[in-house]
N, C-alpha and C positions, 0 to 999 in steps of 0.2 A: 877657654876664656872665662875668666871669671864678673858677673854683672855687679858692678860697684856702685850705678845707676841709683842707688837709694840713699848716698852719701852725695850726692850734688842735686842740685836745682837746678841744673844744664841738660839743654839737649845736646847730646852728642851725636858728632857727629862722624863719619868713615870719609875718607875721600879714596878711590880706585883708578888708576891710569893719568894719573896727571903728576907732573914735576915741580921740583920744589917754588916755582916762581907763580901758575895756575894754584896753590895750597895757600901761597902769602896771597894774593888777593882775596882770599874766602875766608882767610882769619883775620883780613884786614876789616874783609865787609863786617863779618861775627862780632867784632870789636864794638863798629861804629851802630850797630843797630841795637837797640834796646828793649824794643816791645815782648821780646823773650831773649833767655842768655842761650846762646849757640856755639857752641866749644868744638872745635878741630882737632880730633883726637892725634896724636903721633902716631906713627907704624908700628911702635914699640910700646904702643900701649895695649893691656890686654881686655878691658873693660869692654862690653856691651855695645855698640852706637845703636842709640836710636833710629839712625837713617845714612843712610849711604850713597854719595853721590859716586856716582862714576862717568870719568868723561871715556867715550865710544867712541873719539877718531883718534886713538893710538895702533898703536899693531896688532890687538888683539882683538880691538873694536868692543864689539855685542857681545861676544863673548866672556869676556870679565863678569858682565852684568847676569848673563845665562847662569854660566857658572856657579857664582853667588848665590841666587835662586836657585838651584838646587840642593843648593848645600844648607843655605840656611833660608827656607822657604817664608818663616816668619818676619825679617829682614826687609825693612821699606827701601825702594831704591827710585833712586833719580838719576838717569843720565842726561848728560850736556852731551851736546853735538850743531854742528854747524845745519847739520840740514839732517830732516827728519827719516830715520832708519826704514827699510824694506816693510821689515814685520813692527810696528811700536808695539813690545810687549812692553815697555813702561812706562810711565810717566817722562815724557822730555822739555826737557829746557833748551831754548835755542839759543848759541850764541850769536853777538856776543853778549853777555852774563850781565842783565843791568839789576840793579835793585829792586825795582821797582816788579820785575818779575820773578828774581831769584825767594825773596822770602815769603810771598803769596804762594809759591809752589813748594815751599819746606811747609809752612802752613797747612795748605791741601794735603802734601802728602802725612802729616803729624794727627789728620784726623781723618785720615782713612785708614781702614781696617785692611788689612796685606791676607791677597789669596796663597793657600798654598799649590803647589803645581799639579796639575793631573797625574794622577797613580797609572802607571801603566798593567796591568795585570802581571803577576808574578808566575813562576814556572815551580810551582810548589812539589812538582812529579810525582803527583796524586795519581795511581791508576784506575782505569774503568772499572767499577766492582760488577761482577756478572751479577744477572738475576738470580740464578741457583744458588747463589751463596748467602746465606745467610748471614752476617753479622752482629756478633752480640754488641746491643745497647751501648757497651762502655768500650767498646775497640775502637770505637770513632776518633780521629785524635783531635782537641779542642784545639783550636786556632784564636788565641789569643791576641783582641787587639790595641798594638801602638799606640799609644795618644802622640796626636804629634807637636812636634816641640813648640813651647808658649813660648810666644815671641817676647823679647824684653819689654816693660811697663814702660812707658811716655810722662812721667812727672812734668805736667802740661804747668807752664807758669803761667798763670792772668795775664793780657795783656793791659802792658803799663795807656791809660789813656793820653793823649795829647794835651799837656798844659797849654791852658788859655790865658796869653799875653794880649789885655786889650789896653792901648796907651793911656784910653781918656782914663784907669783907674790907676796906674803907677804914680804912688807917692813916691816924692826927693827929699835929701837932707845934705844939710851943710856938713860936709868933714872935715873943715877948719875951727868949727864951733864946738862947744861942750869940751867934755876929759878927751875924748880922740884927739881934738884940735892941741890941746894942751901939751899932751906927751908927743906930740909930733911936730911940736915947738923945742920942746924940750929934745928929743933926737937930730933934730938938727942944729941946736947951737949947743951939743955936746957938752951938756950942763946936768950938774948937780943941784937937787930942786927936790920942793915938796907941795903938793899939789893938795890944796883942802877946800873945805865949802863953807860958804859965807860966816859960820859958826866954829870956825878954827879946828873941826874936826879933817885931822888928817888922814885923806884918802889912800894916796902912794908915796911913796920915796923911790924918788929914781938918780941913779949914778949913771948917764947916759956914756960916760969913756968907759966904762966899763959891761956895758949892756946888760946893766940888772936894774931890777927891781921890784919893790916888797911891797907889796899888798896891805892895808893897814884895816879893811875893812871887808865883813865877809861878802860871798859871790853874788849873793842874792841885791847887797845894795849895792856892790862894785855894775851888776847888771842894770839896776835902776837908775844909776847916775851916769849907766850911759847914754841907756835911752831917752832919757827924761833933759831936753835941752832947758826946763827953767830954774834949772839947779846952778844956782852962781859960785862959779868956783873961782879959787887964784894960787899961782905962783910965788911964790915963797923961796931965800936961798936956806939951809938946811939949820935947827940950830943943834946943841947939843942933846934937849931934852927930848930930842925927833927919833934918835937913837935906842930910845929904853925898849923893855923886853912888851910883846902886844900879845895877848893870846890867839889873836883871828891873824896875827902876819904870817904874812907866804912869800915866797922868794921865788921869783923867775925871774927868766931874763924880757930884757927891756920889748924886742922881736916878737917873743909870746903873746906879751902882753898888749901891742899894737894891733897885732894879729887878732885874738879874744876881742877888744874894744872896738876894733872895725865891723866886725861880724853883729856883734851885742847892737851897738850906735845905726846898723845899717835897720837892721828889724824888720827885713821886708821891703823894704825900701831902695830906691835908686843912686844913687851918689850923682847929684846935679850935675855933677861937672863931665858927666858919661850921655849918651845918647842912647836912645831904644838900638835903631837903623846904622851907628855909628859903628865900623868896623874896629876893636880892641884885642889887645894883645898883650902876652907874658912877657916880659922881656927874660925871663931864668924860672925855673923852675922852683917855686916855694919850700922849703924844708920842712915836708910835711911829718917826718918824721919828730919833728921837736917843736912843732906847732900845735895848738888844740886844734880837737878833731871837729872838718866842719862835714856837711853831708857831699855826699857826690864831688868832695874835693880833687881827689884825684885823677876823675874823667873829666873835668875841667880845665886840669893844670896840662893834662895832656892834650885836652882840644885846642889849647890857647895857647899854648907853647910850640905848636907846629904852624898853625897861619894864622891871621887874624879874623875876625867875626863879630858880627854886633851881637850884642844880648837879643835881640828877636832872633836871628839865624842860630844861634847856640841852644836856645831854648827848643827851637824846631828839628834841631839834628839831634838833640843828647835827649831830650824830652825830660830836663830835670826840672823841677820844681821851680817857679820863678822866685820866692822868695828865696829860695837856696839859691842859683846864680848870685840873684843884688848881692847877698851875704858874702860869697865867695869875694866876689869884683870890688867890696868896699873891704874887704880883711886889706886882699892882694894889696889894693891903692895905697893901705898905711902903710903896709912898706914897701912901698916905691916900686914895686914889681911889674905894674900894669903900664901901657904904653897909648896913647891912644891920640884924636886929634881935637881937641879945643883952644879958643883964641889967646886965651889965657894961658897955653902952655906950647908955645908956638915948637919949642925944641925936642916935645917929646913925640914924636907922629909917629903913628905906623906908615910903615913902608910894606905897601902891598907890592909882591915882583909882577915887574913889566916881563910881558910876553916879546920877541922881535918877531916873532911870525904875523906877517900881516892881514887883519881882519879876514880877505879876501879867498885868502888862504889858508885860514885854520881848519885845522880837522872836521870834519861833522862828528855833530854830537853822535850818530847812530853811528859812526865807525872807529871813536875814540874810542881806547880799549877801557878797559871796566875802573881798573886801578885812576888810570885818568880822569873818568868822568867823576870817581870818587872824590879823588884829590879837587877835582874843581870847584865840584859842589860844597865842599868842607872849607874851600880858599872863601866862597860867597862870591863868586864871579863870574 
């Protein structure tokens, strides 16, 4: 096995005796947890793990775990089990697997130092030297000693702290207002147009049937005139001399560019027409590929595209930064990607799925399997 352990920022990790359905709940959890990166190595991967869980109610039981430990004594190990083993030579996790104890005890075991196992005396067939004999000084044979194997290095990541969303300090803004408002008048009445400021200088040119458009001024004040709502701008249909050559124009498409002035416009800020508490949602997957790049985009696009969640619950599950959600949640909005429920948009709601099991009847939460309690807590219900 070769340790590749200095090429990632991941703990890795082994999994022993369990099947492929117990391995997808522990990269599902590994996913959703953030305060360290936890990666689930494959069988066919040769690399190092940091720590090795193994579950002990298969056929082989304790043994897997024994095993291991002899082999590779420097090797941290956790077994799962329903109910606590004869002898606990290890560390155990009981099921079933919740959260809330599974990564306290990767934790534990990531800063404790692993014993290796008692030596048992070897049969080296040294025989009795008699007294009469004499031996010379240098007949003695040295017995040189083993070092024993140094267990793989722990590339320990800080944990990430918990961002503090307090409501009485989230600022809002209008996304109908300023250049966001603008081109998003402009994409929906599939119009050709030039968008400038009070002084005839032209900011963009947009061919909205064709989803482009060209940048007339560099980023720095394309950024400023989007934050800055007491920059008066207007709509204009295009004329000839709008066309000529600019040294600062840029050309993207119209989508980008929504996308960049949501983001820039949003600044930290909340989009009014969203709610702290209020559960929201992706209706499709953003193309992030042809988007600019925003932070923590893509664990966003995937929390939001499988159930819905309000920005306080997102923030508390993904632990991202809260200006970076607003940022995210006011991109998505410009183009029309976000679903959510206000009075004002009565047609677009999230539909959170109804359960038919009734109340009376639902599972307990201490016997809903782990996957479940996950999915629940991710739905915010």
């Amino acid at each position: 096995m070769t340790n590749n352990t200095s090429h990632s920022d991941s703990i890795l990790v082994r999994s022993l005796g369990m099947d492929n359905r117990k391995e997808a709940v522990f990269r599902m959890a590994f996913k959703m947890h953030t305060r360290r990166q936890y990666h689930l190595l494959e069988s066919s991967d040769d690399r190092i793990p940091h720590l090795t869980i193994v579950d002990i109610d298969g056929p082989q039981g304790i043994e897997i775990a024994r095993k291991l430990h002899q082999e590779e004594p420097g090797q941290r190990i956790l077994v799962t089990s329903v109910a606590p083993p004869e002898n606990g030579l290890f560390p155990l996790l009981l099921k079933p697997v919740r959260m809330e104890t599974l990564f306290p005890a990767l934790e534990s075991l990531l800063l404790d130092t692993p014993k290796a196992p008692e030596k048992t005396p070897a049969d080296t067939n040294v025989k009795a030297i008699r007294p009469d004999v004499t031996v010379p000084p240098m007949s003695v044979p040295i017995l040189e000693t083993v070092p024993a194997p140094t267990p793989p290095v722990v590339h320990v990541i800080p944990a990430k702290p918990v961002p503090v969303l307090r409501p009485e300090e989230v600022q809002y803004f209008n996304s109908s207002e300023g250049l966001l408002g603008l081109l998003q008048i402009a994409q929906r009445d599939q119009a050709s147009t030039i968008i400038a400021d009070q002084n005839q200088q032209r900011i963009v040119r947009i061919d909205a049937m064709t989803d482009q458009a060209t940048i007339l001024v560099d980023d720095e004040q394309l950024q400023h005139i989007c934050r800055t709502s007491s920059v008066k701008l207007l709509m204009r249909a295009p004329r000839d001399d709008d066309f000529g050559n600019s040294n600062v124009a840029r050309h993207m498409s119209l989508q980008s560019l929504l996308w960049q002035a949501g983001a820039w416009t949003a600044n930290g800020r909340l989009n009014q027409k969203l709610q702290i508490n209020a559960p929201v949602q992706l209706k499709q997957w953003p193309n992030l590929t042809r988007l600019p790049m925003l932070p923590d985009a893509l664990r966003l696009a995937a929390f939001l595209a499988r159930s819905p969640a309000s920005p306080a619950l997102t923030i508390k599950m993904l632990r991202v930064e809260v200006p970076d959600l607003f940022n995210f949640l006011a991109a998505a909005d410009a183009l029309e990607l976000l679903r959510y429920n206000t009075p004002e948009n009565p047609v677009n709601v999230v539909r959170v799925a109804q359960h038919s099991t009734p109340a009376d009847t639902e599972v307990p939460a201490a016997k809903r399997s782990f996957l479940g309690r996950l999915l629940k807590r991710i739905a915010g219900i």
